[in-house]
C-alpha positions in Angstrom: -124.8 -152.1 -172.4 -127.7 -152.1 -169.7 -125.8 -154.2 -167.3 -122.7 -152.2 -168.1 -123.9 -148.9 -166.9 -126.1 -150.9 -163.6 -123.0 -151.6 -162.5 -121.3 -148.8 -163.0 -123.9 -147.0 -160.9 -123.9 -149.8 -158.3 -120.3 -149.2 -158.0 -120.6 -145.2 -158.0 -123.5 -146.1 -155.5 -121.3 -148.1 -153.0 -118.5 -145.9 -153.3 -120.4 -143.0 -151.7 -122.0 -144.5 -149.0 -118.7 -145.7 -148.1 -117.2 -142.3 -148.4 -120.2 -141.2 -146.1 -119.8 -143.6 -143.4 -116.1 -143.1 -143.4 -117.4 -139.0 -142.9 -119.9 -139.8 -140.5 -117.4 -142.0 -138.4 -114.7 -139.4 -138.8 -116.6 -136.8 -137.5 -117.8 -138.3 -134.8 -114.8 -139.4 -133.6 -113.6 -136.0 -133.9 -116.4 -134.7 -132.2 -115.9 -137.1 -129.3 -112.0 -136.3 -129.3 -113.0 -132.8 -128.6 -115.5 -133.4 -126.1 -112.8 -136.0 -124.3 -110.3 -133.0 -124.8 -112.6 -130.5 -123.3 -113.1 -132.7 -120.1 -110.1 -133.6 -119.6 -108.2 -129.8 -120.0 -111.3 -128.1 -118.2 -110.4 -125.9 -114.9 -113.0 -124.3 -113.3 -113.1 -120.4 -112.2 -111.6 -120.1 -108.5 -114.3 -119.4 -105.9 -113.6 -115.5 -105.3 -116.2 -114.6 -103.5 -114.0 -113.5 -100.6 -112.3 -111.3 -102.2 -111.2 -107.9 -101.1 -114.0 -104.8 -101.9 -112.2 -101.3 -102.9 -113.6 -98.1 -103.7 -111.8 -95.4 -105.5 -109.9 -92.4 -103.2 -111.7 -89.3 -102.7 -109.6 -86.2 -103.8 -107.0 -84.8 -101.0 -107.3 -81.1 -101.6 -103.7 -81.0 -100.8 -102.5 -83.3 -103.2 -100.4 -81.9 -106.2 -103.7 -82.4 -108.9 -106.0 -81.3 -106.4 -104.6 -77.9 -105.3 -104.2 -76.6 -108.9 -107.6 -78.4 -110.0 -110.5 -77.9 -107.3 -110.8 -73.8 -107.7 -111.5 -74.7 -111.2 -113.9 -77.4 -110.7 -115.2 -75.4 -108.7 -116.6 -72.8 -111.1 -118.2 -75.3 -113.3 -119.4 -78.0 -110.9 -122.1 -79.5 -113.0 -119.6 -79.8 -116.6 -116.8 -81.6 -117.7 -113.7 -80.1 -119.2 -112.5 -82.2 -121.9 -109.1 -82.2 -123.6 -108.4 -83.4 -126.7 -105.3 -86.3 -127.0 -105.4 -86.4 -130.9 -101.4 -86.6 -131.3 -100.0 -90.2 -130.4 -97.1 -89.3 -128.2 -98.9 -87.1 -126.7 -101.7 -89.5 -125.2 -99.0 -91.1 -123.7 -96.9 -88.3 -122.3 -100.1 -87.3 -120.9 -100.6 -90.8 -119.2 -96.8 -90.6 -118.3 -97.6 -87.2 -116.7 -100.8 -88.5 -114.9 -99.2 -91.0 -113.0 -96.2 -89.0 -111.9 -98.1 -86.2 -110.6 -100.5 -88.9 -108.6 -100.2 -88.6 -104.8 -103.0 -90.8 -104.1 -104.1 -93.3 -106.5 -103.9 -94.8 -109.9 -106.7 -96.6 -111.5 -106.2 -98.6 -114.8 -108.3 -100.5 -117.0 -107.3 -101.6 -120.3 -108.0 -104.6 -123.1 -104.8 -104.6 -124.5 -101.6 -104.1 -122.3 -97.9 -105.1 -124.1 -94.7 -106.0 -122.7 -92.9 -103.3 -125.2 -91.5 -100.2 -124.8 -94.4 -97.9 -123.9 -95.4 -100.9 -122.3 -92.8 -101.5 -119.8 -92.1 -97.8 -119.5 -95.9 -97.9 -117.7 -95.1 -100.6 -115.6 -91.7 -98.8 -114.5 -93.8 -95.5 -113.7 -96.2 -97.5 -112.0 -94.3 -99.3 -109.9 -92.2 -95.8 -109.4 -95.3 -93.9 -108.2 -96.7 -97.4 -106.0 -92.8 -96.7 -104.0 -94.0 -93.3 -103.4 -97.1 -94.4 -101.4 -99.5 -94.2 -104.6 -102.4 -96.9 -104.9 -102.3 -98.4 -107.9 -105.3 -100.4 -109.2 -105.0 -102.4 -112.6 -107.7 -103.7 -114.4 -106.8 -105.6 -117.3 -109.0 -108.2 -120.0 -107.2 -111.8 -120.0 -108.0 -112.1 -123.6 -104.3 -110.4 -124.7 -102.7 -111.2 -121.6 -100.7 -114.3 -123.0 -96.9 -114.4 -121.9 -97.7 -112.0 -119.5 -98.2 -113.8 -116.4 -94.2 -112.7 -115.0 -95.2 -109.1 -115.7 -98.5 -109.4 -113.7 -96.8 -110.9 -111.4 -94.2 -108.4 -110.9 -96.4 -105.3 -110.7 -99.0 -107.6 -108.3 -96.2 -108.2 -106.2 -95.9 -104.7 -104.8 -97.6 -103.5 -101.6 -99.1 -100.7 -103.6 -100.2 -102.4 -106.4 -102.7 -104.9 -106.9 -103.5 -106.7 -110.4 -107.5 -108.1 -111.5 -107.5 -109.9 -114.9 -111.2 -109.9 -116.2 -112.9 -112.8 -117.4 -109.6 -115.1 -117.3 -108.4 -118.0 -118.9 -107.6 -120.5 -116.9 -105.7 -122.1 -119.6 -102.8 -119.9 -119.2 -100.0 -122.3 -121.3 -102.4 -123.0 -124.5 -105.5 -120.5 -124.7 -107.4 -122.3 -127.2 -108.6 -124.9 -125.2 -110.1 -123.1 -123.2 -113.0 -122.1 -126.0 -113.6 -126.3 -126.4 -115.8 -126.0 -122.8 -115.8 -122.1 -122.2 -116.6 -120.7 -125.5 -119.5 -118.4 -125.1 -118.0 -117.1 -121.6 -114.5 -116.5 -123.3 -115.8 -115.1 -126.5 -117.0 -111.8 -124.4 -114.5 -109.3 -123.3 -113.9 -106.3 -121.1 -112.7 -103.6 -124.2 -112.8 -100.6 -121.9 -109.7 -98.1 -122.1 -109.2 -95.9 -119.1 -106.7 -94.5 -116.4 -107.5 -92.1 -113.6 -105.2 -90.4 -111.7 -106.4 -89.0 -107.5 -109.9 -89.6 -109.0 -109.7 -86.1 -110.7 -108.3 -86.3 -114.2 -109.4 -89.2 -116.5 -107.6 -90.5 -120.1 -110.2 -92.4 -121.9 -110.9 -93.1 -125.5 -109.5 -95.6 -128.0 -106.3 -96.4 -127.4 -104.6 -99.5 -125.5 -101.4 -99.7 -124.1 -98.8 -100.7 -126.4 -96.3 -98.9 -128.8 -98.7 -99.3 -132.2 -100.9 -96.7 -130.2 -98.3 -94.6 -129.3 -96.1 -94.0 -132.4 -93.1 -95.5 -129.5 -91.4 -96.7 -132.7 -90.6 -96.0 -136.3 -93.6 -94.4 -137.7 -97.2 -93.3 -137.3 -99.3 -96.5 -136.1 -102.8 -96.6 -135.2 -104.7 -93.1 -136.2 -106.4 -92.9 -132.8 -108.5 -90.4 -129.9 -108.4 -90.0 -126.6 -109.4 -87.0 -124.3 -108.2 -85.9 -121.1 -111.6 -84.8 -119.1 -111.9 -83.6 -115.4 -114.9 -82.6 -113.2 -118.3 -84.4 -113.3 -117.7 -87.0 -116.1 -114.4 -88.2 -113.4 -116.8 -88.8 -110.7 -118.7 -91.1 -112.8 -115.6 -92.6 -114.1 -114.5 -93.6 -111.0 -117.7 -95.2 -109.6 -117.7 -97.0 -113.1 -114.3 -98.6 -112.4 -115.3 -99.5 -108.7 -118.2 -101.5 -110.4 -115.8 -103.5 -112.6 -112.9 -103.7 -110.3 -115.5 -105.0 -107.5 -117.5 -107.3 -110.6 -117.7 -111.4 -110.3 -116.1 -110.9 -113.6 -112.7 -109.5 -112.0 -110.4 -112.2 -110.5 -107.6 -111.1 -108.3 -104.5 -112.1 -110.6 -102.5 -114.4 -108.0 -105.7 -117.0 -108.0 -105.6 -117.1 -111.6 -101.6 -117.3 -112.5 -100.5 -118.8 -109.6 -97.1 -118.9 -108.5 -95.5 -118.1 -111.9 -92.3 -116.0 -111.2 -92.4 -112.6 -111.4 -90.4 -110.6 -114.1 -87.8 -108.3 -114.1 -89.1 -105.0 -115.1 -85.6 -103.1 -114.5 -83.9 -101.0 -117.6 -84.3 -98.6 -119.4 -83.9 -98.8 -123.2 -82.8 -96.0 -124.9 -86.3 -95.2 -127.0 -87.9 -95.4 -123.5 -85.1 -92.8 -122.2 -86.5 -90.6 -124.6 -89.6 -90.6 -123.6 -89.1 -90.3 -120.1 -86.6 -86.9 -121.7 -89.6 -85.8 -123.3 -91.9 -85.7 -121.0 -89.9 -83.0 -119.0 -91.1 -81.1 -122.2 -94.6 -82.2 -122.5 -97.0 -79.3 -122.6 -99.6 -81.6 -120.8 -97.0 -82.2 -118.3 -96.1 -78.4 -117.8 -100.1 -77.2 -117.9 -101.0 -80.4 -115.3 -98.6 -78.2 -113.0 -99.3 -75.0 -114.1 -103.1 -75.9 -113.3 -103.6 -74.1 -116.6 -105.1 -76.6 -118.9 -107.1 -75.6 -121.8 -110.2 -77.3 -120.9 -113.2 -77.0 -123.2 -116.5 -77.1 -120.8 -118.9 -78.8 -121.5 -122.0 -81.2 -121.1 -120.3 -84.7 -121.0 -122.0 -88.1 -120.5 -120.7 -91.9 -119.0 -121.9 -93.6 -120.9 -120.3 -97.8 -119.8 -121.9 -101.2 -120.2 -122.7 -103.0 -117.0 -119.6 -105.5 -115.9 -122.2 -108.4 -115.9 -122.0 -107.9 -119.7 -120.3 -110.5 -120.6 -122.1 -113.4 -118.5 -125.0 -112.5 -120.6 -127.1 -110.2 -118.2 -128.0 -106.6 -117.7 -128.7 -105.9 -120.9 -131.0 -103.4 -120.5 -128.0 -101.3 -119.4 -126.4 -101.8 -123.5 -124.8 -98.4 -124.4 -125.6 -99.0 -128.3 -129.3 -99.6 -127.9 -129.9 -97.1 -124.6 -127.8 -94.1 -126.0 -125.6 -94.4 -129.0 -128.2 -95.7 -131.5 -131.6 -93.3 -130.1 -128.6 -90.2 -130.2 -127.3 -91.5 -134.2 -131.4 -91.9 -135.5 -132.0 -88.6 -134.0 -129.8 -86.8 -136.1 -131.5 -83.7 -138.3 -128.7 -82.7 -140.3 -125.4 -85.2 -140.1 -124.2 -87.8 -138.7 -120.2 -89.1 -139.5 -119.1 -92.4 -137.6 -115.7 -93.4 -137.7 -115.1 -96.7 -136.9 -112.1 -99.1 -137.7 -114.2 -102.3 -137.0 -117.6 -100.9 -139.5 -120.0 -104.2 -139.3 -123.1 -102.6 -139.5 -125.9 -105.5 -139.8 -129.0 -105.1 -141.3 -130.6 -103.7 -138.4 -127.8 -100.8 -138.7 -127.8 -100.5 -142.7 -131.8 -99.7 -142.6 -131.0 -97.1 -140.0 -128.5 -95.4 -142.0 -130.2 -95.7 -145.0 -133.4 -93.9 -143.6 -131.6 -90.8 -142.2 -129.6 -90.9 -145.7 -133.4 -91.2 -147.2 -134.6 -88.5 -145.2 -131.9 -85.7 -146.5 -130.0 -86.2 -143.8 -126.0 -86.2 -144.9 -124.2 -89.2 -143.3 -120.7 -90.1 -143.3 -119.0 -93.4 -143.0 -115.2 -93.7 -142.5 -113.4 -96.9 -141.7 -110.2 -99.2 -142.8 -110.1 -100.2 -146.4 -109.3 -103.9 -146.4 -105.8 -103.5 -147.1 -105.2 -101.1 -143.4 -107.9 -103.7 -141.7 -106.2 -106.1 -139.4 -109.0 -108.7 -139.5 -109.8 -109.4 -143.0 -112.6 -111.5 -141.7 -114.5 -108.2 -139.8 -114.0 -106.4 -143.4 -116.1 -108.8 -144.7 -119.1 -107.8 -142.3 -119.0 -104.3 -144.2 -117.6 -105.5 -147.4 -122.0 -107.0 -148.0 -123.5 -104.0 -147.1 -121.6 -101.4 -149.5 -123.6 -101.5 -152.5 -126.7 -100.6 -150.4 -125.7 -98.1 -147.9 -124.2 -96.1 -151.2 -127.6 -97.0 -153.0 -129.5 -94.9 -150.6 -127.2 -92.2 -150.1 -124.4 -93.1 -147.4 -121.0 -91.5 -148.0 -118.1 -94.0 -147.5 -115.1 -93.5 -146.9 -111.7 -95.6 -146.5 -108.7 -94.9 -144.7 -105.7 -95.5 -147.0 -102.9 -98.0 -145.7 -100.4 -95.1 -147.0 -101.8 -92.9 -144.7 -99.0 -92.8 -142.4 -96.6 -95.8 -141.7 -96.8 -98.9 -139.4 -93.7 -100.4 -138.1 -92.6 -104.1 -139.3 -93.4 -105.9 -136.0 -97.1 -104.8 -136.8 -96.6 -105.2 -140.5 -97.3 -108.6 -141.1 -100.8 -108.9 -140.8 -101.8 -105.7 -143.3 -101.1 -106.0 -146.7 -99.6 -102.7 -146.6 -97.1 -100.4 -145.3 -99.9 -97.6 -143.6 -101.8 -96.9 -141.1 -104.8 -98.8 -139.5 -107.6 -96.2 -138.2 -108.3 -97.3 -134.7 -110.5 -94.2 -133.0 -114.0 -94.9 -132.2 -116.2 -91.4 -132.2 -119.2 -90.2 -133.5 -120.8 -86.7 -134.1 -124.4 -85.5 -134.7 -125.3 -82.4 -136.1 -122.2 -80.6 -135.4 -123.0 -80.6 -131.6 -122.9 -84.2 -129.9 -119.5 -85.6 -130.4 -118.6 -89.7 -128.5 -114.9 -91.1 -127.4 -114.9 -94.1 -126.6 -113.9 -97.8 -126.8 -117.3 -98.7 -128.7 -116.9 -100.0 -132.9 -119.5 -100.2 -134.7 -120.4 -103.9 -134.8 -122.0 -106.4 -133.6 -119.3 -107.4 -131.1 -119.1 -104.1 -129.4 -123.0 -104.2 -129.3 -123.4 -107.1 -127.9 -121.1 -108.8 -126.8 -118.1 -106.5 -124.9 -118.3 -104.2 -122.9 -117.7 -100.5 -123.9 -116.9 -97.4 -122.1 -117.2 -93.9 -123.6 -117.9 -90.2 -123.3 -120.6 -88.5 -125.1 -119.9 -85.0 -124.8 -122.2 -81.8 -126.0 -120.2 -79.2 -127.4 -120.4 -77.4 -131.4 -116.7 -76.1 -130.3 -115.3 -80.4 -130.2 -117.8 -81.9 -132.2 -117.7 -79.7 -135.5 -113.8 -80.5 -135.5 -114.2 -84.0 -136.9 -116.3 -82.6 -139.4 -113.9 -80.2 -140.5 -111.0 -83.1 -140.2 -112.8 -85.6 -142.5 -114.2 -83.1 -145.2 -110.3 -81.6 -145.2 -108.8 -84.9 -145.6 -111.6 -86.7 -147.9 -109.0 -87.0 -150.7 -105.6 -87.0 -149.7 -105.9 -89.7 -147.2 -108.8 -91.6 -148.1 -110.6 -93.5 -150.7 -114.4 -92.3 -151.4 -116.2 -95.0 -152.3 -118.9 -94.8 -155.3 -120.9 -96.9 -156.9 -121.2 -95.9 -161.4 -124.3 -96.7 -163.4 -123.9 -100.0 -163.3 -123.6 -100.7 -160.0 -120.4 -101.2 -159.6 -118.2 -100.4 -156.5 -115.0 -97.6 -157.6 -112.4 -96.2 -155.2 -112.1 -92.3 -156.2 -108.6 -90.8 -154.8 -106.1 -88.1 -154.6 -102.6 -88.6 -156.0 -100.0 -86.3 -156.9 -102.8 -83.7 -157.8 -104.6 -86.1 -160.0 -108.1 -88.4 -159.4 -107.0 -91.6 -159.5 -110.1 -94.5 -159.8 -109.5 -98.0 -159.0 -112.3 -100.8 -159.8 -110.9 -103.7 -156.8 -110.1 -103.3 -153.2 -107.3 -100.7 -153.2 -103.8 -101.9 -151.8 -105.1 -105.5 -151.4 -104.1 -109.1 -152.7 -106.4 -111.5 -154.1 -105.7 -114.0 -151.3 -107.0 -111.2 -149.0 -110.2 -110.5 -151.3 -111.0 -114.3 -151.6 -111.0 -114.4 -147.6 -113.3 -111.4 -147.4 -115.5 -113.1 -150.1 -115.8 -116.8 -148.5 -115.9 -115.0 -144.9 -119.2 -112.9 -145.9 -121.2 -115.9 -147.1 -120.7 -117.1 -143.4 -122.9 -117.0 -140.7 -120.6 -115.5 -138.3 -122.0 -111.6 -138.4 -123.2 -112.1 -135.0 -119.5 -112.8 -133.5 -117.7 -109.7 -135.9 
């Protein structure tokens, strides 16, 4: 019997250091696979340090902006006049309206720029106004530029136009190899939204440029802010975009897609005639001309990350650490975030949890996991529920029935609604932020950001009034019971509805926002 069960562990025995060696050996080899792979698909940066330096266009007091907007500037020389771009279609009628009223330049920087119908309708515009003798600057991040190397090509192409892609890959067939030898270069991005038109009226906020940000099909897409601001907060804008567009980080497209063959950007499709119909009818449009905007003046802040970001320096110059997070500790009676990307850390939660301590009344509102597009950023909030609610943190989540998305965007929700993309902040019903800046560890540390912090009690005390209004009918509270367990309180039909899971969500989903949170991966969320 002894010698029996010897040799039954003798056999067990062998077995698993053979399994082990077989492992060891089959991760190295993999290892060494994609270190041979990384060698052999690596392609340095082009040298660029000959490239051409630019500086935005000072305002012609003749041109059509200028003659209706200088008297006005004028009167307030040291404020900002800020209007609000709350409505979808409207953010981009207004950017339609910007860059046909330009007589003198154009200057765009975006993360996110599509090939679709708002999409190409920009490019169309663009190139329309560049005809017209309008210099056009375009700044995009490479990180969502796949399949767009014809289009970049096209709009780079004109005498009036010229393309930088930020940080680029120069993988341009399959990205992902690129992150085998460039990963900590690649994994930082340029998540800036802005457009400027004669260096005198700036859009800048949350939304991108592509038709789930601009309702350009069926539906209501990405519940977003922007804001239309002229005067002082301009002038810093456009410095700001001289230091990115003039930034090592900024490659001048042509050395970075090469000869690729530009596309054809002629057509019109019929959603895009409409929108070219409706902006005849835009009251942006008519006001822009009018030179009657209803500006709100006011105090507004810059507030941009240094380009040289995302190579890991300047970081003294971090918007979270140098303004948003002394302006959010500072509060003395609220503070409401809305964020669709909410990764706190623990750094954040402790923060939150001492104003909440201190009587202070904070607000939390961001995607529930079913309107979240990355399940895996969910579960960077998903840990730290229990204790921000334990200490007196209202949460709040935006239902996916909110409003609805349309089935080209559909497929990575487990829903039919809305995902909440706006990134703003208020404190104390006076300091209210638009901006490109989630908060989470990514936008803290590892992007840059760009936004506006603006002191008015007329802007800021709106969003207060929007969340407390909508609390119920288009989110979920979240609340912990006796026990400690998390409940999702609700409006429907007239009656509280209380659910006990992740509302709207599979368990497929759930399981991925469980194994992601045991992960150490908070730092890249």
């Amino acid at each position: 019997m002894f010698v029996s069960v010897w040799k039954f562990e003798m056999t067990v025995l062998n077995f698993t250091k053979k399994w082990i060696k077989r492992m060891a050996v089959f991760l190295i080899a993999f290892v060494l696979i994609l270190v041979l792979t990384a060698l052999l698909t690596y392609k340095a940066l082009p040298d660029h340090g000959a490239k051409s330096v630019s500086e935005h266009i000072k305002p012609n007091p003749q041109g059509a902006i200028a003659s209706h907007l200088l008297p006005a500037l004028a009167k307030e020389p040291q404020k900002s006049g800020i209007y609000p771009l709350a409505n979808s279609r409207d953010a981009f009628l207004a950017r339609l309206a910007l860059i046909e009223t330009a007589s003198q330049s154009i200057d765009l920087q975006y993360y996110i720029y599509h090939d679709d119908i708002s999409g190409r309708l920009l490019s169309q515009r663009l190139l329309a106004a560049a005809d017209r003798g309008v210099r056009v600057r375009l700044l995009l991040d490479d990180h969502t530029m796949a399949g767009m190397d014809g289009v970049i090509a096209a709009l780079d192409d004109h005498d009036n136009i010229e393309v930088r892609l930020f940080n680029p890959y120069m993988q341009r067939g399959f990205r992902p190899l690129g992150y085998l030898s460039d990963f900590f270069r690649l994994n930082r991005r340029m998540h800036n939204k802005s457009l400027t038109a004669d260096s005198l009226v700036s859009i800048l906020g949350g939304r991108n440029i592509g038709d789930e940000y601009f309702e350009a099909t069926s539906g209501v897409m990405f519940a977003d802010l922007d804001v239309a601001v002229v005067g002082k907060a301009v002038d810093e804008m456009a410095s700001d975009f001289d230091r990115y567009w003039n930034s090592k980080s900024a490659y001048e497209a042509r050395s970075i897609i090469g000869n690729v063959k530009a596309a054809d950007l002629s057509g019109t499709s019929q959603e895009a005639q409409g929108y070219i119909d409706l902006l005849t009818e835009s009251a942006f449009m008519k006001a822009l001309q009018a030179g009657d905007l209803p500006f709100v003046w006011a105090d507004a802040t810059l507030i941009s990350d240094h380009p040289d970001k995302v190579i890991g320096k300047r970081q003294e110059d971090n918007i979270f650490a140098k303004h948003i997070a002394p302006l959010m500790s500072q509060a003395q009676d609220e503070l409401i975030i809305v964020s669709p990307y909410f990764v706190p850390t623990r750094q954040g939660e402790r923060m939150l949890s001492t104003l909440a301590g201190s009587g202070k009344s904070v607000h939390v509102l961001t995607n529930t996991l079913a309107a979240n597009d990355v399940a895996v950023v969910h579960s960077g909030y998903a840990k730290y529920r229990k204790e921000l609610l334990k200490n007196g943190v209202n949460l709040y989540e935006l239902k996916d029935s909110a409003t609805v998305k349309p089935a080209k965007v559909r497929g990575v929700y487990d829903g039919k609604g809305a995902s909440l993309h706006a990134k703003t902040f208020t404190v104390d019903n006076r300091y209210l932020y638009v901006g490109s800046f989630n908060f989470d560890p990514r936008s803290a540390n590892l992007n840059t950001e760009l936004g506006l912090l603006i002191d008015n009690p007329q802007l800021a005390s709106v969003l207060s009034q929007k969340l407390h209004e909508d609390v119920r009918a288009n989110v979920y509270e979240v609340k912990l019971d006796d026990h400690g367990k998390l409940h999702w309180y609700s409006q429907e039909d007239g009656q509280e509805v209380v659910s006990d899971k992740e509302p709207q969500s599979s368990l497929s989903r759930r399981i991925q926002v469980w194994i992601a949170s045991r992960l150490p991966i908070e730092w890249l969320l």
